[in-house]
DRENLUMVEX-43056 format. One record per residue (C-alpha): x, y, z. Coordinates in steps of 0.001 Angstrom, whole numbers, padded with zeros to 6 digits, always signed. Layout:
% residues N
XYZ
...
//
This chain:
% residues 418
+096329+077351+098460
+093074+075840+099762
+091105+078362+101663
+087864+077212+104615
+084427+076161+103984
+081951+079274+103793
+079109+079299+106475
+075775+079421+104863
+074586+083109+104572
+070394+083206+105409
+068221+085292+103280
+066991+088622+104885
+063445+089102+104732
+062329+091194+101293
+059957+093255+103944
+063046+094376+105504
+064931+097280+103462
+068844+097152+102837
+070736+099773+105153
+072303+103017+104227
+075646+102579+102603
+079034+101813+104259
+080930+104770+105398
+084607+103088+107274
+087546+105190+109006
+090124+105286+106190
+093866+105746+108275
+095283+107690+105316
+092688+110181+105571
+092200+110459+109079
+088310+110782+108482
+085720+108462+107992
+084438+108044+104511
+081898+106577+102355
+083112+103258+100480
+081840+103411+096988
+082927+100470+095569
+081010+098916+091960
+079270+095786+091597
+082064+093997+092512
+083670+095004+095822
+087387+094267+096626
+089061+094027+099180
+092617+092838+100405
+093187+091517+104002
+096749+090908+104814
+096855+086940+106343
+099134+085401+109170
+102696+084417+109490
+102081+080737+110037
+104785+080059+112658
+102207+079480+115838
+098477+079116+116418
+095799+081882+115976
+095345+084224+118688
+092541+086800+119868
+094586+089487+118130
+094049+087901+114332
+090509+086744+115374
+089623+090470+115888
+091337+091578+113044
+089783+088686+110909
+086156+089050+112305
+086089+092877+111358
+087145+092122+107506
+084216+089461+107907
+081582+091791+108967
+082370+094325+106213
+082303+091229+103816
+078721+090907+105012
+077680+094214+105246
+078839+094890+101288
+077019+091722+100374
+073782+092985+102571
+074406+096008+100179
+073768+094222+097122
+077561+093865+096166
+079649+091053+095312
+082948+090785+097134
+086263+089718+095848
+088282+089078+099079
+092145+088512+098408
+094316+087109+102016
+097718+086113+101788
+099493+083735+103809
+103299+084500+104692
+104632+081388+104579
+108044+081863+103769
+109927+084458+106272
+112457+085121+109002
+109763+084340+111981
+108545+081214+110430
+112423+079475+110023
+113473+081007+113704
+110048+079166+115117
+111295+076106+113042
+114876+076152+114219
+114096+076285+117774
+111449+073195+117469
+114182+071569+115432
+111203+070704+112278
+111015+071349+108723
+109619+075324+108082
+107407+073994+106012
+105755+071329+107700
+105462+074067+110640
+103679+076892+108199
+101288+074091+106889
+100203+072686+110069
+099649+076296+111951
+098142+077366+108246
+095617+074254+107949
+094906+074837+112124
+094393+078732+111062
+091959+077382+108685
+089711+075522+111655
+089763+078687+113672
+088502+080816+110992
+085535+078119+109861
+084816+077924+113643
+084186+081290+114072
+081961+081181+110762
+084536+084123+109152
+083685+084196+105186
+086632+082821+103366
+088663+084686+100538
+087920+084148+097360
+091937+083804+096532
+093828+082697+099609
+097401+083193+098420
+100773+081549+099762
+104016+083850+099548
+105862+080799+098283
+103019+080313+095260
+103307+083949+094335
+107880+083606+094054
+107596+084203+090706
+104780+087298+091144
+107365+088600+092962
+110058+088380+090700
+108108+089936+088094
+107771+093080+090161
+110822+093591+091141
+111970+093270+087593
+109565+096053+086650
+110742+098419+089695
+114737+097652+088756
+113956+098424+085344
+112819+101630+085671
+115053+102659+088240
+113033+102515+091291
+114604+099544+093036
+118881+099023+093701
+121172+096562+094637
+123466+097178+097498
+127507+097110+097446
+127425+093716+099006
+128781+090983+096780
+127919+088266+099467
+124440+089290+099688
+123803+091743+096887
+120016+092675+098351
+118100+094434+096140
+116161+097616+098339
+113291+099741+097413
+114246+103716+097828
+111719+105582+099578
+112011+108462+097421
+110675+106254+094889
+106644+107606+095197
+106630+111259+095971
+103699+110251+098169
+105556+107705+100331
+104162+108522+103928
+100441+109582+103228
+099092+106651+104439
+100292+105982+107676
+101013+110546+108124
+103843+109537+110693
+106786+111379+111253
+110519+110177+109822
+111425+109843+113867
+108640+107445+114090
+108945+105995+111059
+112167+105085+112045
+111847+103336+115394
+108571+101424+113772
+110717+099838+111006
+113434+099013+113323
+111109+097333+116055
+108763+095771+112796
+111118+093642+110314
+113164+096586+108774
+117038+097013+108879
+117806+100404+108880
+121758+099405+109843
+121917+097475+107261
+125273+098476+104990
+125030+100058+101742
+121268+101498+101796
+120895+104564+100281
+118288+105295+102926
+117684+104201+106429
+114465+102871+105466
+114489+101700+102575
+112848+098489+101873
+114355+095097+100961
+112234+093539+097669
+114464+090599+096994
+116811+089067+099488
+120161+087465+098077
+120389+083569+099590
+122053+082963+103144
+122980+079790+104510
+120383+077324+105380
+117650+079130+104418
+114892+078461+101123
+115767+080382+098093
+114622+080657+094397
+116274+081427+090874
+115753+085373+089436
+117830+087666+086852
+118987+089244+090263
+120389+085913+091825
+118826+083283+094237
+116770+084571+097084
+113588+085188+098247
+110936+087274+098901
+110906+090775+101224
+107708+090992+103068
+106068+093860+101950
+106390+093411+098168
+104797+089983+098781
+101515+091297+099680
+101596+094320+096592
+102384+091351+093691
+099850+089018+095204
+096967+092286+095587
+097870+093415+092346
+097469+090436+090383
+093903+089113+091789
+092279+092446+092017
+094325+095310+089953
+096426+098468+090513
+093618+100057+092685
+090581+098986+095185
+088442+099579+097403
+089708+098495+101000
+093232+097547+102556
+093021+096213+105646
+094798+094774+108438
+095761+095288+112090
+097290+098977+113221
+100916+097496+113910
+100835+097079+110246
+100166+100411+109327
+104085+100875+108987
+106021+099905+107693
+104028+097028+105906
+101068+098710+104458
+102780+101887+103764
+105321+099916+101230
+102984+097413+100121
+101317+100456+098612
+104448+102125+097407
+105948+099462+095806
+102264+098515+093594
+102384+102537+092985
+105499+102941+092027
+104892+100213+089355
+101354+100999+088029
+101551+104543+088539
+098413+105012+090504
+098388+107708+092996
+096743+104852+095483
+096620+101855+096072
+093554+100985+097983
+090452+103647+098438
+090299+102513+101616
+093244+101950+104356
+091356+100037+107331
+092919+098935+110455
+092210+097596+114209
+092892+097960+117376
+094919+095608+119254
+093620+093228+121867
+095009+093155+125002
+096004+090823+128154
+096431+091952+131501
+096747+095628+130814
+099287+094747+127989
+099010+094138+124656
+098623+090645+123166
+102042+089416+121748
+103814+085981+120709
+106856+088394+122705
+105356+088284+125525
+104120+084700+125940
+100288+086543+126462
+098420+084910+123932
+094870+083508+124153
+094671+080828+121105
+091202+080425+119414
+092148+076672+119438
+092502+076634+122998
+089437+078725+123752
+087160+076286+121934
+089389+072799+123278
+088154+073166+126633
+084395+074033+125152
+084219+077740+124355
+081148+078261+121645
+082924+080802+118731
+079827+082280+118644
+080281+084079+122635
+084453+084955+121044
+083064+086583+118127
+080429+088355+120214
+083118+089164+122771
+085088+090590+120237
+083007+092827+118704
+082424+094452+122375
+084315+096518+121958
+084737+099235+118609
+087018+097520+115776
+089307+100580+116025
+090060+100747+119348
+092885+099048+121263
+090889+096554+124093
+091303+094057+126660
+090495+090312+126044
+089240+089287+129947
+087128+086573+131551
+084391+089112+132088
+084422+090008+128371
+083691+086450+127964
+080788+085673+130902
+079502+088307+129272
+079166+087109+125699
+078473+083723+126561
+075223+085373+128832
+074558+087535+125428
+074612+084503+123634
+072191+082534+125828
+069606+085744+125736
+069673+085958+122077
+069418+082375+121655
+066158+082160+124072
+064731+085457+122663
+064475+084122+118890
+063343+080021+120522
+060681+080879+122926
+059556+084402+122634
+056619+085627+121381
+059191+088492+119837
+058527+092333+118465
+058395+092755+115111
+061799+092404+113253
+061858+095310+111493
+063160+098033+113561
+065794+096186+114833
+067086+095058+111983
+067252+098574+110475
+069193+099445+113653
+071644+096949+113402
+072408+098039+109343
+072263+101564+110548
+074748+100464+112734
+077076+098531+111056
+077192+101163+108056
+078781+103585+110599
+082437+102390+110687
+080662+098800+112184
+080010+100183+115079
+079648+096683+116970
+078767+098279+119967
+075453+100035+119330
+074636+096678+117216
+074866+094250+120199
+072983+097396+122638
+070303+097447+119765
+069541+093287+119669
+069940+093102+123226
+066808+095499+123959
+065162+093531+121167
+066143+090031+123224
+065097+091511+126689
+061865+092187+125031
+061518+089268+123367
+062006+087050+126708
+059999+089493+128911
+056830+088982+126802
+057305+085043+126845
+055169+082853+124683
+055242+081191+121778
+058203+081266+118819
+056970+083797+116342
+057924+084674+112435
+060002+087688+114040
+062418+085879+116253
+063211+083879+113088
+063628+086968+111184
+066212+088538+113652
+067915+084942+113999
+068765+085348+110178
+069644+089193+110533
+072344+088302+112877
+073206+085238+111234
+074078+086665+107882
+075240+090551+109151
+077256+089296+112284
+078044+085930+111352
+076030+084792+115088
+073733+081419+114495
+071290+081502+117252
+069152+078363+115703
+071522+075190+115163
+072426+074928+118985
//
């Protein structure tokens, strides 16, 4: 699948030394830790469910996985960034029903309109940007591997023989998410799962293949025609671009469980690794209204729409990173008066002022971003810069173009094209 064009990333000045390294909250852990990855970083993002138009919720989420991208590249490391587009489940097919078009046509337009969003907001792309449907016979694979050695089964269903995933199969199953079986529980029902589903062995246990149904896409396996379950999607695809263990999983917190925690069982149970990814990284949700943000309850803000009626992504990225990446916040019209007047201060610090040297602040900002991208303290440190920087007045100096690239390649801002 075709991923975005990448933004340009400017050259920090040589005078300027690299930041101390990245340390991120790690959910299995419940600590934050350093991330010691080699040369070659790696990192897998899970991607959308292409059945409607990106919202503030997967801009956050994306935007965070972009400034770590940046931040291990500042470091000296090259990145190898897998995301995965689900473009073949239930939410997808009920979006197409009720439109009365083709699934497919539907996943590709929201996908390709996903695509705009993400190049708008200047968001790195992924090195491999993988469809569900292109990875079938990944899939298959796996769960051939998992049935053979006894850690998958096939229900007592002859009309839809599913074939399940036991929990029991990792004797780690629950470390990353550390949630009780009582939560566990009403998360899987209320996120995909089917724990009433006849014949399981377990509650929840996870389906890995399911058998064909009427009027929906399948595909041949030694198991019967069927497709995909969700979470085993994301473990064949991870798995076969960047191996049985790496450094960061990430995603937003409602997929902490059930998704991430079988995604990671399921490429354990078949490598053997005691872990899948070093890191397990999550965000907060973003918020409408005092609820949160949810296709459910009709309170989306689209990217799309934001920047149709003249929005600059620059002032949504800088109102997203507002607030911290972990915590649950509110998308409002203040938020965004107040990027947009960030924006225009940053903007006429690096053009007109006769700035303060570049150094300092661009150590803060690394300093900054190395501890758990704390996006707060970073926009706090450039705006004392900027307020500087305009108070003095004069002309443009080297420094202003200095920060202008700072924030360019470590937050993904251009102040200089506008």
């Amino acid at each position: 699948m075709l991923s975005w064009s990448s933004p340009a990333i400017p050259t920090i000045a040589a005078s300027h030394r690299s930041g101390p390294a990245l340390r991120l909250y790690d959910t299995a852990d419940r600590a934050i830790r350093p991330v010691a990855p080699g040369q070659t970083a790696t990192m897998y993002v899970c991607g959308i469910t292409p059945y409607d138009a990106t919202h503030l919720g997967h801009a956050a989420t994306y935007i965070t996985f972009d400034l770590i991208n940046r931040i291990l590249r500042d470091q000296g490391h090259d990145v190898h960034y897998v995301q995965n587009v689900t473009d073949v489940d239930d939410p997808l097919f009920e979006r197409a029903d009720r439109d009365g078009e083709d699934w497919v046509v539907l996943g590709m337009r929201e996908t390709a309109l996903f695509r705009e969003d993400m190049e708008a907001l200047r968001v790195l792309p992924p090195r491999d940007y993988i469809g569900a449907v292109e990875a079938i016979g990944e899939v298959v694979e796996m769960v051939e591997k998992l049935m053979a050695s006894g850690l998958a089964y096939v229900v007592d269903d002859p009309t839809y023989p599913d074939v399940y995933f036991p929990i029991e199969a990792t004797q780690q199953f629950g470390y990353e998410s550390g949630y009780d079986l009582e939560t566990m529980r009403r998360f899987f029902g209320e996120r995909g799962g089917d724990p009433e589903r006849p014949g399981k062995r377990n509650p929840l246990d996870a389906l890995i293949w399911r058998a064909a149904r009427p009027g929906e896409p399948s595909w041949d396996s030694p198991f019967g025609m069927g497709r995909p379950g969700w979470h085993i999607e994301c473990s064949a695809i991870a798995l076969n671009r960047i191996g049985p263990s790496f450094d960061i999983q990430g995603g937003g917190s409602d997929l902490i469980f059930p998704h991430h925690e079988f995604s990671a069982a399921h490429a354990e149970a078949v490598t053997g690794s005691a872990r899948m990814a070093r890191h397990y990284v999550h965000t907060g949700m973003i918020g409408l209204d005092g609820e949160k943000m949810s296709k459910s309850r009709g309170n989306l803000v689209f990217v799309s729409k934001l920047r149709g009626v003249g929005v600059d992504p620059a002032a949504i990225r800088l109102g997203l990173m507002s607030g911290h990446y972990r915590t649950d916040r509110a998308w409002t019209d203040q938020v965004l008066a107040d990027a947009d007047h960030r924006l225009s201060l940053w903007r006429e610090a690096v053009r007109q002022a006769s700035a303060p040297d570049a150094t300092d602040v661009i150590s803060r900002v690394r300093q900054h971003l190395a501890d758990d991208v704390n996006t707060p303290h970073v926009l706090t440190a450039v705006d004392f810069w900027a307020r500087e920087a305009v108070d003095r007045g004069g002309a443009s100096t080297s420094a202003g173009v200095e920060v202008a690239a700072a924030v360019d390649a470590l937050l993904g801002i251009d102040l200089l094209s506008v």
